[in-house]
N, C-alpha and C positions, 0 to 999 in steps of 0.2 A: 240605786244600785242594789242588785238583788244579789251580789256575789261579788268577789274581789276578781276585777278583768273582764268579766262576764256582763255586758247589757242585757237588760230585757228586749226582747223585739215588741216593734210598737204595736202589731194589732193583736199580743200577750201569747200568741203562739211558741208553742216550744220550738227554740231551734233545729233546725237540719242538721242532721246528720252525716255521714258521708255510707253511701249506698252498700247496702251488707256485699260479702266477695260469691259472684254469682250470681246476683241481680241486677237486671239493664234496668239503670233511671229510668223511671215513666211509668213503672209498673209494680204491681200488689206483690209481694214477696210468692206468695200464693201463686202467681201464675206467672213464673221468671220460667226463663228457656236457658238452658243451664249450655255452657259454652263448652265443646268438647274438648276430651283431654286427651292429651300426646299421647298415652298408652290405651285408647281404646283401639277395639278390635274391628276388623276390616267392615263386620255385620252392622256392628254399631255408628261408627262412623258414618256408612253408606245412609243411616236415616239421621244425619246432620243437614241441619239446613245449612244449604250452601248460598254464597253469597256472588259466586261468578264463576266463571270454566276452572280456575285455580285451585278455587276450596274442595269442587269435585275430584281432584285430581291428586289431592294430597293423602286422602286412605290409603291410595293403594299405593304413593310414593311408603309411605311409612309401612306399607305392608311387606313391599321391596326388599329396604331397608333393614327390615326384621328376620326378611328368610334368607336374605343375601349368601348368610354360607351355604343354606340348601340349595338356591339357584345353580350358586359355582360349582357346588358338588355334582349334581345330575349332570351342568354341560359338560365336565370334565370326564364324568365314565361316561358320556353318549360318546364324543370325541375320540378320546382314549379308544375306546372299545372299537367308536369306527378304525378309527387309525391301525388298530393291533390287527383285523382283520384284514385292512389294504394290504400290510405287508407280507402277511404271513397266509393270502390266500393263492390258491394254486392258479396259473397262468392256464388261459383257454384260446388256442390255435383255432382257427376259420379258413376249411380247407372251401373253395366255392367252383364248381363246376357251372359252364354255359352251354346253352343248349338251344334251337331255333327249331321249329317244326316247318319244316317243306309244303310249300302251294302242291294243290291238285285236287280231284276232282276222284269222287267214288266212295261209295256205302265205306268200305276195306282201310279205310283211315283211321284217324286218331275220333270222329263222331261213333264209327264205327266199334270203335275199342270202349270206348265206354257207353256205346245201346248194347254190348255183349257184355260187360261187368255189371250193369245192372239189372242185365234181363228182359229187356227193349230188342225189338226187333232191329236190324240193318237199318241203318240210315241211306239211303240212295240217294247222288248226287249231291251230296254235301258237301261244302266249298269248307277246306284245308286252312283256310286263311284266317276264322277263328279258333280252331281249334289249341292254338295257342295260350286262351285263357280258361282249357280244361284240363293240362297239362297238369299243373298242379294237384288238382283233384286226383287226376290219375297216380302222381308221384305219391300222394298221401293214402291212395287205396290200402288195403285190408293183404290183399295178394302180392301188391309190390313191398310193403312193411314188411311182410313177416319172411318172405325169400332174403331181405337185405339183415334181417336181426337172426337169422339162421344162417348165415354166411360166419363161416372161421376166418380172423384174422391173425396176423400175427404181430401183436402189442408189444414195443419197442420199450413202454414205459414201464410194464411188468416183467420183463430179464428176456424178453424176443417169445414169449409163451404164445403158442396159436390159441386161439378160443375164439367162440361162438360168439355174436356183439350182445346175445339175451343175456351172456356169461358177465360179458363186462361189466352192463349195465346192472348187472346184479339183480335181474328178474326171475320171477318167480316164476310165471306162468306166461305165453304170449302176449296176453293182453296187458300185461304191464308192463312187456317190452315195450309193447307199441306203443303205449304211452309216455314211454322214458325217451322211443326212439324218436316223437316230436318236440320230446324236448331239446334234442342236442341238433335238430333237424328244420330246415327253412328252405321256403320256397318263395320266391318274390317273380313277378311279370313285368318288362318294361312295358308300359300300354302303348308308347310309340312305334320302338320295335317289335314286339312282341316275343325281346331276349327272355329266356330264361334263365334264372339263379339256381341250383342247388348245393347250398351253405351249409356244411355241419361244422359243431364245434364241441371240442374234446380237449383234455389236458395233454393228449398224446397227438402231436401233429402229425404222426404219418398216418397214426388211424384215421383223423377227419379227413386226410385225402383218400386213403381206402376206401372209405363208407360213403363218399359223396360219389365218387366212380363206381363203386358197384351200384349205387341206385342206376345213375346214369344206365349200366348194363342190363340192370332187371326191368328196365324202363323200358328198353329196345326188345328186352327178349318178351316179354310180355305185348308188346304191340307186334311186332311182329307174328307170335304165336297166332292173336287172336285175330289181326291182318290176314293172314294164309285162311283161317276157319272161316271166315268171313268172304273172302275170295272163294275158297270151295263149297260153301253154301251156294252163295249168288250164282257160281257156274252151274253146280247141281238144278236147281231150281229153270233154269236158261233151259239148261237139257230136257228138263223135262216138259216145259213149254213148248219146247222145240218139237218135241215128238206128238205133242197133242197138236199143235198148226199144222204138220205133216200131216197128219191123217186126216184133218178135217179139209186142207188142201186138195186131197188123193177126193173124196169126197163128192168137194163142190165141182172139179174137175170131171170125174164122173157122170155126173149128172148134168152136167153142160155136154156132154159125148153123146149120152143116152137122146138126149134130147135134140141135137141136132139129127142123130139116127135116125130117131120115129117121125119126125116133120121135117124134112128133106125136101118133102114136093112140096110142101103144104107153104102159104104166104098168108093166112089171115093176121089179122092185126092183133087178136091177142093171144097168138102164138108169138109175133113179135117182141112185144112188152115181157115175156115169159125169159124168151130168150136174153132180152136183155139184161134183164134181172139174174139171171142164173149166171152170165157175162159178170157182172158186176161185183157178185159175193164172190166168184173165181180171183178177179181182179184182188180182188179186196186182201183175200186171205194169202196171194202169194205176196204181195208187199208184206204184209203182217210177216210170213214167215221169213223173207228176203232182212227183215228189221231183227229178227229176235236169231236170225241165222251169223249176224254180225254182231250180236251182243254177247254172246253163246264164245264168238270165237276171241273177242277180249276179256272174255273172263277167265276162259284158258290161262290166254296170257299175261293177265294180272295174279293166278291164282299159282303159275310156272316162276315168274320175275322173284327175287327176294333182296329189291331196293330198300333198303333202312327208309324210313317219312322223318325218323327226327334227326335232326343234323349236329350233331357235336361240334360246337365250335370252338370250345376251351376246357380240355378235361382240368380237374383239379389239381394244382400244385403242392410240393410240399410247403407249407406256410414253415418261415424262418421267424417271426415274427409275431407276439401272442397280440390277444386284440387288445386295445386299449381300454382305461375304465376312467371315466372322467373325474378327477378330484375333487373338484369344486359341487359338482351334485353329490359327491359321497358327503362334502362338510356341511353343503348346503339339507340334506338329508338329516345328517345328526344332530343339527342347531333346530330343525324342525321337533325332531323325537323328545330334546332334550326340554322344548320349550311347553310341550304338551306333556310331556312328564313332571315336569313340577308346578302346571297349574295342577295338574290335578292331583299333586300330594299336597299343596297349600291348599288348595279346597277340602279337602279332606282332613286336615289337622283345625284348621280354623272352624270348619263344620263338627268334629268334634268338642273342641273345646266349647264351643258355645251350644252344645245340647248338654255339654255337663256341669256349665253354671247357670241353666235353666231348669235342670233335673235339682240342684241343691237349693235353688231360690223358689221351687215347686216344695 
């Protein structure tokens, strides 16, 4: 015995020890892989070898863990602040007028109204039946916007005060009426029907029915306006058609007189063929005029008529009623803000922290 309790081991080796704290059995102190600890940081962590889906999963549990009161705090002002807003935001009235444009046939229509807004000649014989999906376009024009934001109303919500809606809107110059005026301002097409919506919306409900009916009106007065110039263009144009087939009628006419006068007796055969040919342009040019003489005289009376093309089927109501605003996308909204809000102020505190004990270990 080499010691009191203590044997020697038999092939005179020193005994074992029990493995220093830190070091996995099996391996040179020298190159031990040190086991991470409860308070390292999310950086650090992340290059811990992990041993199954659990151990990856537990950084960022403890990183949770650690911001937890910063978590609660962001979703409570996202929440909060939504909520202070729900309650205390002003109610928005949806006054919606309907509208249907009338079948028919003629340049004088709603194709019409917009080859003369843009500067395109007449449309001739254009079928009325789509013109329902240009409607829109027209209601959002330049000339119907700025008649309907230069129209006085008189706002119930400000003490019964008339004013100009550029006023309301608190524009500056036109074009940023116009631009406020498609804010508060919509247009939708049934594609089956081919009904139209015109929807505006305001905190003053009798204004959104004001403003949705006077489009409606600057809709009709504006097609119409440009309906008539269109009609008396097309008549114009007829007339004077008219008058050049007339003289070329008187003419060809003419000349088939002339010509039966000076060969009377005479039967050769191509005085025949002459004749017939002179027969023929005669022929020819009174249908022509007989055609453009009947066109001539409905354009009169499409250009005399002043049938409305768009049909009004539901002016706009007073709305009793503000529009709805979903809660659940407002909460589902602020748990989103709230969530991306405090990654990205834990990214930013932890990405701090660890560039300033790499700056002191530098």
């Amino acid at each position: 015995m080499t010691g009191r309790g203590i044997a020697p081991h038999p092939s005179g080796a020193e005994p074992a020890t029990a493995p220093e704290r830190g070091v996995r059995p099996g391996r040179h102190p020298e190159t031990f892989e040190r086991e991470p600890a409860a308070n390292d940081d999310w950086i650090g962590a992340s290059s811990a070898p992990s041993t199954g889906p659990a151990a990856d999963v537990r950084p960022y549990l403890r990183l949770l863990k650690r911001y937890r009161g910063l978590i609660v705090a962001v979703f409570g002002i996202c929440v909060g602040t939504t909520a202070v807003r729900y309650f205390m935001r002003e109610p928005i009235y949806m006054a919606k007028a309907s509208i249907l444009p009338s079948g028919g046939q003629g340049g004088s229509g709603v194709l019409g109204l917009i080859a003369s807004m843009t500067g395109a000649p007449p449309i001739l014989g254009a079928s009325e039946e789509s013109s329902s999906m240009l409607f829109p376009r027209i209601v959002e024009s330049r000339r119907v916007g700025l008649e309907v934001v230069q129209t006085r109303f008189k706002v119930a919500s400000r003490g019964g005060v008339e004013m100009s809606l550029q006023e309301y809107l608190e524009a500056e110059n036109e074009d940023e009426a116009l631009r406020a005026l498609k804010g508060i301002r919509a247009v939708d097409v049934d594609k089956e029907t081919g009904l139209i919506g015109i929807s505006v919306s305001t905190p003053d409900p009798e204004l959104s029915a004001q403003v949705a009916n006077r489009t409606v009106d600057v809709l009709e007065k504006v097609n119409g306006e440009i309906r008539r110039a269109s009609a008396a263009q097309n008549s114009e144009f007829l007339q004077e058609r008219l008058a050049e087939m007339q003289a070329e009628l008187r003419a060809a006419e003419d000349r088939l007189t002339s010509f039966r006068e000076q060969n009377m007796r005479m039967n050769a055969p191509e005085l025949e063929q002459d004749r017939l040919r002179l027969e023929r342009e005669a022929a020819m040019k009174s249908q022509i005029f007989v055609s453009l003489s009947s066109q001539a005289e409905l354009a009169r009376l499409e250009e005399a008529k002043n049938l409305p093309i768009v049909r009004v089927l539901e002016r706009a109501a007073l709305p009793t009623m503000p529009v709805p605003v979903s809660r659940l996308a407002l909460l589902v909204g602020a748990c989103f803000a709230a969530l991306v809000l405090s990654v990205v102020l834990i990214a930013a505190v932890e990405i701090t922290k660890f560039l300033r004990t790499a700056a002191r270990t530098i």
